[in-house]
N, C-alpha and C positions, 0 to 999 in steps of 0.2 A: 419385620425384616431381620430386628436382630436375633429372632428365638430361632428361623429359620439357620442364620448363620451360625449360631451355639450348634445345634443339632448336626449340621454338616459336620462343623469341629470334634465333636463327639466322635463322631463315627469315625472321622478321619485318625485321629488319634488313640483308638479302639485298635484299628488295623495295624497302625503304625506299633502298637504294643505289643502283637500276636506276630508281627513279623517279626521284630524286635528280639521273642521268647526262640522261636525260630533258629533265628539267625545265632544267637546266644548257643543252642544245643545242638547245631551245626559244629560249631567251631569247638566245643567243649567235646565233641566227640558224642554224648546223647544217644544223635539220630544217625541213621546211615544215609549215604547218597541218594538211594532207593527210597528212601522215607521221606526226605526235603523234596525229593522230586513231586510225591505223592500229593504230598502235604499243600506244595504250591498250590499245583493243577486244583486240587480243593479249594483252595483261598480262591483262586482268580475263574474257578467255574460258577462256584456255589458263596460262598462266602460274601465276596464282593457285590455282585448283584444282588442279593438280598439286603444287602444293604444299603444298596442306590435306592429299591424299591420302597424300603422302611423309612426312607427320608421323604422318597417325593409323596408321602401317602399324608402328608401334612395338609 
């Protein structure tokens, strides 16, 4: 049970980091509106769910 919840935490705090970079090149100027837009839609189509997939394959 606990190695299950390490691995969730991993992951959780993986995303949390790459939004984080994100969020940071947003405001820093970086990225354009155009490219955050982009960028999400990528995180919450493809990103996110392969990382639901890669836990529950435990």
């Amino acid at each position: 049970m606990l190695q299950e919840l390490l691995v969730v935490a991993g992951s959780v705090l993986t995303l949390f980091l790459l939004m984080s970079v994100g969020f940071i090149f947003g405001k820093k100027g970086f990225l354009s509106e155009n490219t955050l837009s982009q960028l999400s839609k990528l995180l919450l189509t493809a990103v996110i769910p392969a990382t639901m997939v890669n836990v529950f394959q435990v």
